[in-house]
N, C-alpha and C positions, 0 to 999 in steps of 0.2 A: 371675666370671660373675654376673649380676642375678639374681635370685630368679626372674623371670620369665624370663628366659634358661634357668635351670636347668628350671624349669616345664616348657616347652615341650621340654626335649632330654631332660627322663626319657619321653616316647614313643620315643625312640630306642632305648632302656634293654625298654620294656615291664616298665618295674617292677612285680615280682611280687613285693614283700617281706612283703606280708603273707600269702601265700599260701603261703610257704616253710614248712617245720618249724622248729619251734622244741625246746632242750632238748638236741642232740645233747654229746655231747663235747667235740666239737672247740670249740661255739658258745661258750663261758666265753672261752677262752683267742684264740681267732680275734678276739671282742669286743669283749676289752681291748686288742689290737692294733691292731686298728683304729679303738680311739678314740683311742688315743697319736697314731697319726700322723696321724687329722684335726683334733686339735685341738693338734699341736703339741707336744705336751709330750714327742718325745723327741727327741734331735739327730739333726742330718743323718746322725752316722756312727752313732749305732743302725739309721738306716733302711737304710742301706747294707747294715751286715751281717746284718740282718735278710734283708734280699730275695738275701746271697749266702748265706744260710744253706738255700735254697728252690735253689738250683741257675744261680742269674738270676747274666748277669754285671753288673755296673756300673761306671760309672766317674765322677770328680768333675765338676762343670760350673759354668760362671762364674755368678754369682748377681748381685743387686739391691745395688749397694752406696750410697754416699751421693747424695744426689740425683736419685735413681731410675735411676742410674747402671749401666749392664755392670761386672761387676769389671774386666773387661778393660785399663778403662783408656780406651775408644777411644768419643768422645762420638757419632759416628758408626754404631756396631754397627752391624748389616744382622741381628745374631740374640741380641739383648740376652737375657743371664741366660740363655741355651739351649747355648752351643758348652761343647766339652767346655774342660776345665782342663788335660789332657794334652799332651804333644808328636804321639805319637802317635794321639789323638781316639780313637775308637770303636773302633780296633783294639787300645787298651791296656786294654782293658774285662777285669773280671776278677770270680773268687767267692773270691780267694783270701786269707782272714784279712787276713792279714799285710801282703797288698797295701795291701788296702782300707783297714787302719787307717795305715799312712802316710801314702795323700792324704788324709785326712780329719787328720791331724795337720799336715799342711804347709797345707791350707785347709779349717777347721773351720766355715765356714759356707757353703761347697759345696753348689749343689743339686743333689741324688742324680736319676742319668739309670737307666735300664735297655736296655742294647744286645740290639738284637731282630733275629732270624736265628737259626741253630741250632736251627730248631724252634719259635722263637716269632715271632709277626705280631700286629701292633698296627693296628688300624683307626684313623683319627683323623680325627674329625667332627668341624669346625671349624664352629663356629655365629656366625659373625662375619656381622653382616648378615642373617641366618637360612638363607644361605645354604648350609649342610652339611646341617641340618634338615631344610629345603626336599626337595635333593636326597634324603634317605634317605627321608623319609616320602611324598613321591610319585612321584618319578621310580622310584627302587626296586622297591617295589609293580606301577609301571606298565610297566614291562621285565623286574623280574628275582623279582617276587612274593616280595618279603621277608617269610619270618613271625616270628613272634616270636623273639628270641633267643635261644638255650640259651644257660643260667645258667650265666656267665661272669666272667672278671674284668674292670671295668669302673672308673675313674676320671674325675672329674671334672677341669678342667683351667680356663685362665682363660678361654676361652670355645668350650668345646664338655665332648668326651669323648672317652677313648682307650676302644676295645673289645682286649681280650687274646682271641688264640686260639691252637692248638696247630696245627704243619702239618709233614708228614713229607715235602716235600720244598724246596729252598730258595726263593723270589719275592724280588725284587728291590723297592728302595723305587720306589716310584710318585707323583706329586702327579697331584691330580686326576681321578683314577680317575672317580669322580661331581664334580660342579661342589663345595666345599667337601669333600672326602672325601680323605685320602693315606691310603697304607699305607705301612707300615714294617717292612720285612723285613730281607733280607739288607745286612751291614754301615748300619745305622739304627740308630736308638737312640731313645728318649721319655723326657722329664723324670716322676718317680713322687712322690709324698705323701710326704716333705710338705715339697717345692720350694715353691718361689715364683715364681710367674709374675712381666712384666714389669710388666704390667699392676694388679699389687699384693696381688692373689689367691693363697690356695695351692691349689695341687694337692691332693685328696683322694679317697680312695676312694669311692664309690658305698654304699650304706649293702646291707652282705649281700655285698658286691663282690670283696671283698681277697682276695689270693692264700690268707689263713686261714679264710677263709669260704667260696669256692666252688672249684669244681674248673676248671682249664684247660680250656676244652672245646674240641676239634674245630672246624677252622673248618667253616662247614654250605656244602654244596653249591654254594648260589647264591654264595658268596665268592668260591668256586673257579671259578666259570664265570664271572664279571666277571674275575680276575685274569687270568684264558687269554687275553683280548681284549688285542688287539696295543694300545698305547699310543698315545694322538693323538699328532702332529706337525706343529706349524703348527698355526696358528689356523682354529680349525674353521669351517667356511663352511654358515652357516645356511641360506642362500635354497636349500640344494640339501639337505642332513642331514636327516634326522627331528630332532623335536623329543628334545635329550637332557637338558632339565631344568635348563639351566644357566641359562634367564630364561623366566620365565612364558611362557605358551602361548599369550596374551593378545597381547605383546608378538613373541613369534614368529611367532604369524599375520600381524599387521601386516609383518614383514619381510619375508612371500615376499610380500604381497599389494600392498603401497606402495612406488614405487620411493627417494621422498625416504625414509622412514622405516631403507629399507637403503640407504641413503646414507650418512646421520647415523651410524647403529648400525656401519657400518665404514670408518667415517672418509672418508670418500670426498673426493675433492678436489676434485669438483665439488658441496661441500655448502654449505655455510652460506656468507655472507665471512668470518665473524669462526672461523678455522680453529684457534682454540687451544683444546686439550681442555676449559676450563669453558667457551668460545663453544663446540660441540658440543655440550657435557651439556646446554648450555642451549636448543640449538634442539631437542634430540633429546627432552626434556624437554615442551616444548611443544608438539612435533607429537605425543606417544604422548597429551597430557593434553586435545588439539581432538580425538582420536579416540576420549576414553572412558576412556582406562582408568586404573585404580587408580592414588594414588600409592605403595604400596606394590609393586606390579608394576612403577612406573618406575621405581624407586630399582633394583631388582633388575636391572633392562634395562638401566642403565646402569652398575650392575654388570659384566654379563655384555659388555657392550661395551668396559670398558677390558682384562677378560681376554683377550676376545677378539684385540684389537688390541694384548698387552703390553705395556700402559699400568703403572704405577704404583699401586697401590689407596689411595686416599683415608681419607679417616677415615669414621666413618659420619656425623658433622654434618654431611660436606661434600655426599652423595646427598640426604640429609634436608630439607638447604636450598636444592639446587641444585631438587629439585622442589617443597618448597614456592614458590618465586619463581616458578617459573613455573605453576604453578595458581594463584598471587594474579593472575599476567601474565592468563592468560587468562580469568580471573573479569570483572576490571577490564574487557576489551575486548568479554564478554560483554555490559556495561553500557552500553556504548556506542549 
């Protein structure tokens, strides 16, 4: 994750670390653990036993190998350097010595997962696009009046953050709870510090973060009352939903209010001629940018559009460029 990516996603965080006490006991020992594993200096199977030594179960997962490769093997992955290494995946997850140092003896550069259920739940705020951000810092606020977070366990990731919380009874894993947001509960699992993302990044604790530095806390109220709500199904149909945050409000208005604009935005087959998803990005692009609005709110919109239609997700040069072309398009015709 960019410097400015992390920037923006410690308001997620509501980093309070200068705020915290300093001096305690535990803070010597918790310290120097959590510099080991941000910066690396101890192996995958310290970290292992480390987090089974905490009660956490874990299990080995394929890692980064030669040319930015899955160990896997399979130049294809669908979940590079994330699936587990086991036969059994997340149900051979374990805290148990003996276990642990075996897979870490049969694959020593293994990146360390933690299986979450049993009590533990992982939030995962995917800041890809800004879109997990996005949704926590407004949509959040604006339905479920997020406040600050009780000081938790918290990690950085290659681009977002996982939040640790405790829960006493089981939830199931979820995608997309909020637009960029999964949970990870029962039979899940998340990759921990100091893994290596695909993306070339490691995994690292939140600075005050680590399971040695703060305490598990309670998931808080508003968690609990997002996760009660029954799970979409099917692509959500804007011109008729409230606005649920997953594309600017900007670009939503236009949807109930334009009927070419909800056209383009769900593919419609009486849209554009050139009907293949860049001819789309590209009219839909154009018409959001004759109407006004941001290019950062159309990148987001045509985001929210291939979700919506279970499209494929792009790279982000490809939103970046598909709307800058077209604000050059409609500059240029401005001139005219």
């Amino acid at each position: 994750m960019s410097s400015n990516d992390e920037g923006d996603a410690r308001h997620i965080l509501h980093d309070d670390t200068a705020r915290r006490p300093t001096g305690s006991t535990a803070d010597s020992t918790g310290d120097a653990r959590e510099s080991r594993l941000n910066t690396h200096e101890c192996s995958s199977l310290e970290a292992a036993l480390a987090y089974a030594e905490l009660g956490l179960r874990v299990l080995p997962a394929h890692s980064i190998g030669r040319y930015r490769q899955c160990t896997c093997g399979d130049k294809r992955c669908r979940s590079k350097a994330k699936h587990p290494r086991t036969i059994g995946g997340v149900h051979d997850a374990s805290s148990d010595e003996r276990t642990v140092r075996a897979w870490w003896s049969t694959w020593p550069d293994a990146n360390v997962a933690i299986a979450t259920g049993h009590g533990l739940l992982v939030v995962d705020v995917d800041d890809h696009y800004r879109c997990g951000y996005w949704s926590w810092c407004r949509v959040g606020p604006h339905y479920y009046g997020f406040p600050d977070l009780p000081e938790t366990w918290a990690a950085w990731t290659g681009r977002g953050v996982h939040v640790y919380f405790a829960v006493n009874q089981p939830y199931r894993c979820r995608a997309n709870v909020l637009a960029g947001i999964d949970i990870r509960g029962e039979d899940g699992y998340v990759l921990a510090p100091p893994s290596r993302h695909p993306m070339g990044c490691w995994y690292r604790w939140a600075e005050g973060r680590s399971p040695w530095q703060a305490p598990l806390a309670p998931a808080p109220p508003w968690l609990l009352e997002l996760l009660a709500e029954p799970a979409a199904t099917g692509p959500r149909d804007y011109p008729r939903c409230p606005w649920d945050g997953a594309i600017p409000q900007s670009v939503f208005q236009l949807i109930r209010s334009d009927p070419k604009v909800a056209a383009r935005f769900h593919r419609d087959a009486t849209g554009p001629r050139d009907r293949s998803q860049s001819g789309v990005d590209a009219s839909l692009s154009c018409l959001l940018a004759l109407r006004g609005v941001e290019a950062v709110d159309i990148e987001h919109g045509l985001l929210a559009s291939h979700r919506c239609a279970g499209l494929p997700l792009k790279r982000e040069h490809y939103y970046r460029r598909t709307v800058g072309t077209a604000l050059a398009r409609v500059r240029r015709d401005e001139r005219r």
